[in-house]
N, C-alpha and C positions, 0 to 999 in steps of 0.2 A: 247548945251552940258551941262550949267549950268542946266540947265531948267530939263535935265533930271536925272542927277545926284541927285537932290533934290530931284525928285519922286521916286528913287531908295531908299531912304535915308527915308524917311517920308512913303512908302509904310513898306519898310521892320521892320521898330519899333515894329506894333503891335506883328510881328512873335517871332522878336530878342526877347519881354519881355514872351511871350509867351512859347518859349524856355525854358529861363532861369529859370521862376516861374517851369514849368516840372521840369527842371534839379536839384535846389534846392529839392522838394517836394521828389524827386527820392532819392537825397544824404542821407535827413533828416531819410526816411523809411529806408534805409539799415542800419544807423548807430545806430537808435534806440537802437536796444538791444545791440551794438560790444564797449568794450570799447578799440576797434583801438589800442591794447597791440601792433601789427604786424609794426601798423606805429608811436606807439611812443615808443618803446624799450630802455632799458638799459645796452644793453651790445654791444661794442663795434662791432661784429661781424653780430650784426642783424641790428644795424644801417646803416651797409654800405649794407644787402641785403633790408634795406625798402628804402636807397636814387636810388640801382639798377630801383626796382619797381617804383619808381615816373618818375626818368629819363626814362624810359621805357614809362612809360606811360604816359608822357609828348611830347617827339619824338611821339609817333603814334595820340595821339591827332594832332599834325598840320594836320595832314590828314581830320583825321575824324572832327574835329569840322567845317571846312570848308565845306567839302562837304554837310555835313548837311545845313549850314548854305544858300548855294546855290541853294542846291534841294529845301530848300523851298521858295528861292527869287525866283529860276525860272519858279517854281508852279505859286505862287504870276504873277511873272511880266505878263507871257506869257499866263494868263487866257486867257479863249474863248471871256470874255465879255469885255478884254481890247483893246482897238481900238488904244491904241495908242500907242502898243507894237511894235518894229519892224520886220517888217515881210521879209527877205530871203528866197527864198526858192531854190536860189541858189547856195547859200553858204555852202563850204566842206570842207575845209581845215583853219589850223592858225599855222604858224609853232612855234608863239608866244605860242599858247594853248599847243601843241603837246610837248615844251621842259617842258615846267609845270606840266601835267599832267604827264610825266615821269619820266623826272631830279628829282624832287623833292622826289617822293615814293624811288627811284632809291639811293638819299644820305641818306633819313631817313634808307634805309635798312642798307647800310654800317655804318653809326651812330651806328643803332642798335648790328649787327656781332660784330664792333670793341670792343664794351661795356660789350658789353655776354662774347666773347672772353676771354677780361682781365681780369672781375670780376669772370668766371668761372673756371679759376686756380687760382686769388688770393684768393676767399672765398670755394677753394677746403676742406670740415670739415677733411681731412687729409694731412693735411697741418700745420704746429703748427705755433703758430700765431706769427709772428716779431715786433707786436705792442700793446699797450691795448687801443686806444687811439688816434683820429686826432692827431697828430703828436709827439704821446708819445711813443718810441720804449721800447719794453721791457726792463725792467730794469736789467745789465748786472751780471748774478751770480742770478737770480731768476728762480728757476725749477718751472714746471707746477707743480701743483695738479694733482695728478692720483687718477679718481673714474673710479672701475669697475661696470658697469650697467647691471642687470642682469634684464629682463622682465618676469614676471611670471602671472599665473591666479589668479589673475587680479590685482597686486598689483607690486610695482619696489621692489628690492634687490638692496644697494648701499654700496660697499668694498670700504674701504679707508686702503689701503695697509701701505700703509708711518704710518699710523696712527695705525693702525691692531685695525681699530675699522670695524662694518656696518651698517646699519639702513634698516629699510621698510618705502616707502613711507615719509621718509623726506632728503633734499637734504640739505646743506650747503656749504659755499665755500667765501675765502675773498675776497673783492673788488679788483679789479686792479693788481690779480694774476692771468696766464692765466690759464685755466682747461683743462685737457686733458682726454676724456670720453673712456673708451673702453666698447663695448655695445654689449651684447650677449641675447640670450633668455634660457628659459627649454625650451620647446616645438614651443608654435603656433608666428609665425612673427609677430612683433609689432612695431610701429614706436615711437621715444623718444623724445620728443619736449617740448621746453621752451621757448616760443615766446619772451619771452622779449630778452634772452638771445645767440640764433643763431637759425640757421634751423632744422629741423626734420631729423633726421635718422634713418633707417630701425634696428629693433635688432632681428637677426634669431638665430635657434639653429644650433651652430656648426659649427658658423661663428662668426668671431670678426670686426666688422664695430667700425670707428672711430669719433672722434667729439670734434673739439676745440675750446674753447669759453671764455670770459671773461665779467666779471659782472661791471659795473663801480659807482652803486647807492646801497647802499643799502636797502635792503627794502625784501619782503615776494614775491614771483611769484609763478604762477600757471605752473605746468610740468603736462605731462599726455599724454596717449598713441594717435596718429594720425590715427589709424591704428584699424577696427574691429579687435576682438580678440575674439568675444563669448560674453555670457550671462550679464557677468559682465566688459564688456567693458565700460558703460557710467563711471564707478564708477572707473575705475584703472587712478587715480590722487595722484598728492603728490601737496608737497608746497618746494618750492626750497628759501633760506635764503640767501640772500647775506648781509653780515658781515662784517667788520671791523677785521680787524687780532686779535685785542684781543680777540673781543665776538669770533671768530670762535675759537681761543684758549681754549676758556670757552666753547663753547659747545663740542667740543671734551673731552674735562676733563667730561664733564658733563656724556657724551655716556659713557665714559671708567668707569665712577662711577656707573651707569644705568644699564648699559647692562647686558646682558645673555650670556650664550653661544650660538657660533654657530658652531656645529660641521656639520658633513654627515647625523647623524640619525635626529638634527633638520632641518637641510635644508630639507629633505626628506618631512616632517610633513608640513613644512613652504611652501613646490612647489607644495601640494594639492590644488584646486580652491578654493576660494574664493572670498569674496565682502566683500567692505568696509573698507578694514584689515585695525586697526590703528596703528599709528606711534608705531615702535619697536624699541629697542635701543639693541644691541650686542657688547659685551666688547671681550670678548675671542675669538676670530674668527680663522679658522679652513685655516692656508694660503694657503695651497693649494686645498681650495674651488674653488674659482672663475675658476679655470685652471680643474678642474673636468668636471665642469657645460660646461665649452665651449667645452671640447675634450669629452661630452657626458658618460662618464664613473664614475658618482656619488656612481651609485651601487655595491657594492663588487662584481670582481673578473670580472668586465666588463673591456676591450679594451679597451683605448683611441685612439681616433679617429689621435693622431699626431705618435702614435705607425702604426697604420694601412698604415699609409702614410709613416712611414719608412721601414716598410715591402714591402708594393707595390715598393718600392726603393732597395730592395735589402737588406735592411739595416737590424739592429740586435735590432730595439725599442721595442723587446717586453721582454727584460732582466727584467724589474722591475717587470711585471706581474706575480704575485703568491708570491712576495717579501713582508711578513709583510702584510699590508692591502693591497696589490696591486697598492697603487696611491701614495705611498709615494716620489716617487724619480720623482713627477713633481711639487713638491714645491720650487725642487733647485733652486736657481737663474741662477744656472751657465747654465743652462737647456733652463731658457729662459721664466722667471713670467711673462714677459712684452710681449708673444707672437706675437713676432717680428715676425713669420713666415706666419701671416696673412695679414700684409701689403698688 
């Protein structure tokens, strides 16, 4: 038994390093050009969906790295030209084998369910988050940031209500305050992602999708659409800031110093295609922008889409229509800025 066990051992080497040099070689080419932003992140929310992904694929590896590592001993042992492999050939059953090859795939599955499970309502992007932090629960009397994120050809739109500033194409936001994204399109479906910072989410038109995140390092990241969108898709990126509460202090005063206006007739100009657009700074912002853009009724004397839905109701939402510019009575708060009815 020693005797063979050795040969087992001393056979399977050349393969085992053989493997390994592939599997290294394999790692090295894929990661070449990625700098692995996915699995080393900075925000509290992406960290726990890059430990999901390793535990994930650490569970399925017990599987796999073994039977690899099998198939090729049994290649190896059981050659034609080894004589002094053991030969059954009436051998059919091992109820030892049989609990193995089942039990085992059998709890990695439930491992896996249980995990999905849990982390798929706790890392729910509409869900607002009760932590910023391994074991740092929100600090008690701190409200999110509210950015409204608007996707356009080929460039982002970003409302900062609380602040009544907006920008194109740059994002900011302070460390260890949680963010709460509300994300819509003009037109064509676009997905919002900031790898460092949590998972990608879909932004359609005439629809509000949600997205809560926190930043815990500061430093510059890359945002940018997931999602084709057309011609000028490779170029629709920003640079998202994460700050220190006074710099984010500072660059708000800075916007509100900077900025232009943004009313209806420039959004209009502003939701034309483009590429490349750079960083824009908006001081005077038009509040109830954002709530136009999502109920599709930008353009004078058009319907909002949350009127349409009161009507198909029975109801009486189309009183403002023809009031003044026609969209003035969906800036109210009391109305509902925070379009609570999209949940």
């Amino acid at each position: 038994m020693r005797g063979t066990l050795d040969y087992l051992q001393y056979s399977a080497m050349p393969i085992l390093k053989l493997v390994r040099g592939l599997s290294l070689a394999a790692a090295v080419a894929l990661l070449a050009g990625c700098d692995a932003v996915v699995m080393s992140p900075s925000g509290d929310v992406a960290a726990q969906q890059r430990d999901l992904i390793v535990w994930a694929t650490v569970l399925m590896l017990l599987v796999i790295v073994p039977v690899i590592i099998l198939t090729l001993l049994f290649a190896w042992r059981y050659r034609s030209s080894n004589k002094e492999a053991t030969y059954k050939p009436d051998w059919d059953h091992s109820t030892v084998l049989e609990l193995v090859i089942w039990g085992v795939p059998l709890l990695i599955i439930i491992a896996l369910g249980a995990m999905t499970y849990v982390s798929t309502h706790k890392l729910d992007p509409y869900r607002p988050l009760d932590r910023i932090g391994p074991g740092q629960p929100v600090p008690e009397g701190v409200e999110p940031l509210v950015v409204e994120v608007v996707s356009l050809d080929w460039k982002w739109l970003f409302f900062y209500p609380e602040q009544g500033i907006a920008t194109v194409n740059e994002l900011a936001a302070p460390v260890d305050r949680p963010i709460r994204f509300k994300i819509t399109s003009s037109s064509t479906m676009n997905s919002f992602f900031i790898p460092a910072l949590a998972g990608q989410i879909y932004a359609m038109a005439g629809m509000e999708t949600k997205l809560h995140g926190v930043i815990n390092e500061e430093g510059i990241y890359d945002g940018f659409s997931a999602n084709y969108s057309g011609a000028g898709f490779s170029h629709m990126r920003f640079k998202f800031h994460g700050m220190s509460d006074a710099d984010f202090g500072e660059w708000v005063a800075k916007v509100a110093a900077e900025g232009d206006t943004l009313d209806r007739d420039v959004y209009r100009e502003l939701e034309k295609p483009s590429e490349r657009e750079p960083v824009h700074y908006y001081a005077d912002v038009d509040p109830t922008l954002y709530d136009a853009i999502l109920n599709l009724c930008v353009e004078p004397g058009t319907m909002c889409m949350k009127d349409m839905m009161m009507f198909g109701h029975g109801g009486h939402g189309g009183g403002n229509v023809g009031k003044d510019d026609g969209h003035e009575g969906h800036g109210d708060p009391a109305a509902g800025h925070g379009h609570e009815q999209h949940q």
